[in-house]
C-alpha positions in Angstrom: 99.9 105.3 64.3 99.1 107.4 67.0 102.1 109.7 68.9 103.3 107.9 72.2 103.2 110.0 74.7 105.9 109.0 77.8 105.1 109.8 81.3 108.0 108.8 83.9 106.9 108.2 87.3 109.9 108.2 90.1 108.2 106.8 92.9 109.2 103.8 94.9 107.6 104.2 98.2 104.6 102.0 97.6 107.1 99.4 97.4 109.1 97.7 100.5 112.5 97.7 98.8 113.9 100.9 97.4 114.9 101.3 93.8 112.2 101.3 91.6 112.2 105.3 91.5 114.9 104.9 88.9 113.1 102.8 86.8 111.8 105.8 84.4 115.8 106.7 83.7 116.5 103.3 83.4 114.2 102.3 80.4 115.2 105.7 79.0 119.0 104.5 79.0 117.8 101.3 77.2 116.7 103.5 74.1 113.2 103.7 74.9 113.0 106.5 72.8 114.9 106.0 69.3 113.7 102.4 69.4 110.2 103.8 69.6 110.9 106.3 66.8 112.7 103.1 64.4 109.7 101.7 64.9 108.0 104.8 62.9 106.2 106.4 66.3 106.4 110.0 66.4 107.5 109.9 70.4 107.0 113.0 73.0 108.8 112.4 76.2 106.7 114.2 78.9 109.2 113.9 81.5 108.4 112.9 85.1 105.8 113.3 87.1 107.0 115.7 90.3 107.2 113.0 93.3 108.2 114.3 97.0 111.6 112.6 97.3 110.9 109.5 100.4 113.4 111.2 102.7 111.2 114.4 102.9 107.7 113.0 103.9 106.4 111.6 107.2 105.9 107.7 107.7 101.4 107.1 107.6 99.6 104.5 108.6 101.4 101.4 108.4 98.3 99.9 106.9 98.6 102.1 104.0 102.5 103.4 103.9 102.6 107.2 102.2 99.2 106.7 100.8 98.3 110.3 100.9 101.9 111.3 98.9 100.8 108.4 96.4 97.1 109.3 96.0 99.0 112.7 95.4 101.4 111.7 92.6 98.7 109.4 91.0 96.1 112.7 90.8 99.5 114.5 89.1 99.5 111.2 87.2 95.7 111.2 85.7 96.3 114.9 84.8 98.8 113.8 82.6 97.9 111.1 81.0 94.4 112.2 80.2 95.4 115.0 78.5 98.3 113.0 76.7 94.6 110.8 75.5 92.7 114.2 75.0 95.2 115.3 72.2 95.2 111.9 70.3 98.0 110.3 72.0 98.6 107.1 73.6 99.5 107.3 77.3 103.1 105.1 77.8 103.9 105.3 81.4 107.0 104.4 83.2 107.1 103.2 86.8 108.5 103.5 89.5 105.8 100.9 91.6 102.8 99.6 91.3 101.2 101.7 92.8 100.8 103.9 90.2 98.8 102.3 88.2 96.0 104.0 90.0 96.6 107.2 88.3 97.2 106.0 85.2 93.7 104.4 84.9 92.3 107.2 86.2 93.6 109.7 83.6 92.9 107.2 80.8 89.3 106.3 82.1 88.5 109.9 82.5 89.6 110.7 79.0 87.2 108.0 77.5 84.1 108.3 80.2 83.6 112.2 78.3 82.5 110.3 75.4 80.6 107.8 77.5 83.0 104.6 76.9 84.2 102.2 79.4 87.9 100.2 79.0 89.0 96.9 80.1 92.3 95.7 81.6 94.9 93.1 80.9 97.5 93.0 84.2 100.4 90.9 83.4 102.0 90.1 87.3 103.3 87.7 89.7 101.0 88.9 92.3 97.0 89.7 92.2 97.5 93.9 93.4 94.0 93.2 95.1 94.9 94.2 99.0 93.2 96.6 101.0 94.8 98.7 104.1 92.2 96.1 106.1 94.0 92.7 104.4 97.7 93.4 103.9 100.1 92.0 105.7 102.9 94.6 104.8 100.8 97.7 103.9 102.7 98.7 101.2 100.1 100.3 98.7 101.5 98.8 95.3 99.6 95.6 96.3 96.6 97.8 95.9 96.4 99.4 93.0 94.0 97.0 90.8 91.7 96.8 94.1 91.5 100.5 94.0 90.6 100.5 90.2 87.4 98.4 90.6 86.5 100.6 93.7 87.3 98.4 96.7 90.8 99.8 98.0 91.6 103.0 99.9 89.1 105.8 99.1 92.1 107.9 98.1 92.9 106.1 95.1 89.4 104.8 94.1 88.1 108.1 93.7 91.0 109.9 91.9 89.1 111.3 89.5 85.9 110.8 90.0 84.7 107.7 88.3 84.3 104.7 90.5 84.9 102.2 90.0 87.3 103.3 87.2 86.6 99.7 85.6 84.5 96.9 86.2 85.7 94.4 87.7 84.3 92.0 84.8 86.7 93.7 82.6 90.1 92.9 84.3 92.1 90.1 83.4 94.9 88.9 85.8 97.5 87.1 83.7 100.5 85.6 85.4 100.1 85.6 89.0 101.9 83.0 91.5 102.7 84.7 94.8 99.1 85.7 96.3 98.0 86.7 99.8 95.6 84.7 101.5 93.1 87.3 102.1 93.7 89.1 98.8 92.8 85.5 97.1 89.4 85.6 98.6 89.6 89.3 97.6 90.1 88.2 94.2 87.3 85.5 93.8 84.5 87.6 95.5 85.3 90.3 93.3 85.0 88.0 89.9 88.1 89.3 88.7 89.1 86.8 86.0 92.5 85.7 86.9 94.8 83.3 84.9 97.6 81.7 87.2 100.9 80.1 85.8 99.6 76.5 85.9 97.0 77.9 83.7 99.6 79.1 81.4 101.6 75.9 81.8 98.4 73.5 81.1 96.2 76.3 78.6 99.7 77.6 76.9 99.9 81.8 76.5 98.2 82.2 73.1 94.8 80.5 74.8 95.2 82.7 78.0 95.4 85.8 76.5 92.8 85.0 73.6 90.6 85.0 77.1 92.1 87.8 78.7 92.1 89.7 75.3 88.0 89.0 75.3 87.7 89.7 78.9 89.3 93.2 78.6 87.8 93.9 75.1 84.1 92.9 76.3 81.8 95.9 75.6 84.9 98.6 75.7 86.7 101.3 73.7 89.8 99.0 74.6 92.2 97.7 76.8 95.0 99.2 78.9 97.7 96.9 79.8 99.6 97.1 83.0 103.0 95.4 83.1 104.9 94.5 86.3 108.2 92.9 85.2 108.3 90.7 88.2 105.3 88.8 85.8 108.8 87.2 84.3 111.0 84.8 85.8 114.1 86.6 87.6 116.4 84.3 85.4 114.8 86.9 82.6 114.0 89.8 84.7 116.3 89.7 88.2 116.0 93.8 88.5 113.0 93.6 90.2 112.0 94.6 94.0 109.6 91.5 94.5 111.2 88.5 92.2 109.4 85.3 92.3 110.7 82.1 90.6 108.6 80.1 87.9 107.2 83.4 85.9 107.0 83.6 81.9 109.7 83.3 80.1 110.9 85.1 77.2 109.0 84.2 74.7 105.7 83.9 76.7 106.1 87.3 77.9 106.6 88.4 73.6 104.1 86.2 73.1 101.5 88.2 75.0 102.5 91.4 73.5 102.1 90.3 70.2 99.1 89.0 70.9 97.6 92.9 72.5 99.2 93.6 69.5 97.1 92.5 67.2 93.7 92.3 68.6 93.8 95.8 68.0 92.4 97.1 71.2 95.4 98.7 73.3 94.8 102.8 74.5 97.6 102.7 77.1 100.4 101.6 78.3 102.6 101.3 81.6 105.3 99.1 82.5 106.7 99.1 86.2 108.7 97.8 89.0 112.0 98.2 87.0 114.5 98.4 89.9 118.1 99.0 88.4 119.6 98.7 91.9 118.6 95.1 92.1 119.6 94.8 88.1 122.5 93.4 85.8 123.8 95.9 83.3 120.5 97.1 82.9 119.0 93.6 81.6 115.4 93.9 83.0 115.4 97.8 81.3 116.4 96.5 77.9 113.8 93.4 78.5 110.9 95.9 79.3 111.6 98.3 76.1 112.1 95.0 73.7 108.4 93.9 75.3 107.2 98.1 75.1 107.9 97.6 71.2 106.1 94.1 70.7 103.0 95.1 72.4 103.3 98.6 69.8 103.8 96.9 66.8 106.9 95.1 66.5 107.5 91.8 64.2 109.7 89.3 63.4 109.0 89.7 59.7 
């Protein structure tokens, strides 16, 4: 078992509600940690990335809200987690917003393009993450974070650390989503982003859809890092969330998945996001994300 290496992220501004900056301290509080250590991981907490608090910086573009301050925080973020990779650990990062996911990609895709390996993806979320500043309709940059991966979103992000596209677009598998933009649909198809909406999931069942998106991801790669937004879930599982849309997986769907990463075998890194404790209920969508953090690591019933 490798050492899990955690990386908190406060940032919330490339998300239109505030909150999600606390996310990080609120998985902490949920016994992120010891339940890690239980499990028999050695665990290094990292601490947070340094992120400019919103207050302090100027409003940008209202195409791309605080795009350079992210494409800052996500370089901060690639430092990290690639060296977290480079010593033999595995990257567990803690959002804040989407948004980040950029940096995290980055880091781990650097880390594993020195020995001339690619990775795949496996994004678990109500919403496809595939806008540019030229299709969306709010501007807020944690809608393009997977666009920015496969090298078609804001130059800022796609070329964090040099590689782009950090992963082909072949690669990705979009489990989950339900709440798309029109533009950022035909975004999604043109790019051939395999994506698995929750009629497929209802019709297919979860253990067929992410047989698929395990294959997808694992296609050719050194592995698979999964991406996690918590608004993937229903709110009646997960209501501390900035973007909540109804009809999402439900508990055991969203285990279900884990276990399944688990086992294939192929899982590098790890972030989970848009826990927003302002929006929460004692801390149930924290508690939620950690019980999911420890089925995707390893976790059984028996």
């Amino acid at each position: 078992m490798k050492p899990v290496a955690i990386i908190g992220v406060p940032q919330d501004y490339g998300a239109g509600r505030r909150g999600v900056d606390m996310g990080p301290s609120a998985l902490r509080v949920a016994n992120l940690n010891a339940s890690l250590a239980r499990l028999g991981y050695s665990v290094e907490d990292h601490g947070n990335v340094f992120v400019d608090q919103p207050e302090s910086i100027p409003e940008t573009a209202s195409s791309a809200r605080h795009l350079p301050q992210i494409a800052q925080n996500c370089l901060r973020l690639a430092k990290m987690v690639e060296k977290a990779a480079a010593a033999g650990k595995f990257p567990l990062v803690l959002g804040g917003d989407h948004s980040i996911a950029a940096g995290t990609v980055a880091g781990i895709t650097k880390h594993y393009q020195r020995s001339k390996q690619s990775l795949g993806i496996v994004w678990i979320d109500a919403h496809g993450d595939f806008n540019t500043p030229a299709s969306s309709p709010s501007g807020n940059v944690h809608g393009m974070p997977l666009s920015s991966i496969i090298g078609q979103g804001p130059r800022e992000l796609t070329h964090l650390r040099g590689r782009c596209p950090m992963v082909a677009a072949h690669n990705v598998a979009l489990v989950g989503i339900r709440d798309i933009d029109r533009h950022e649909a035909e975004n999604i198809r043109a790019a051939g982003i395999h994506a698995y909406t929750m009629r497929e999931i209802d019709e297919r069942g979860m253990r067929a859809v992410m047989q698929d998106a395990i294959r997808v991801a694992g296609h050719g790669t050194a592995g698979c890092h999964l991406s996690l937004d918590m608004d993937a879930l229903d709110p009646v599982e997960a209501p501390g969330v900035g973007t909540p849309v109804r009809g999402g997986l439900n508990y055991r769907e969203a285990h279900l998945a884990m276990e399944l990463l688990h086992d294939a075998g192929h899982l590098v890194s790890m972030e989970v996001v848009e826990v927003n404790p302002v929006l929460d209920i004692a801390n149930q969508t924290a508690a939620l994300a950690v019980e999911l953090v420890l089925s995707a690591l390893g976790k059984r019933i028996l």
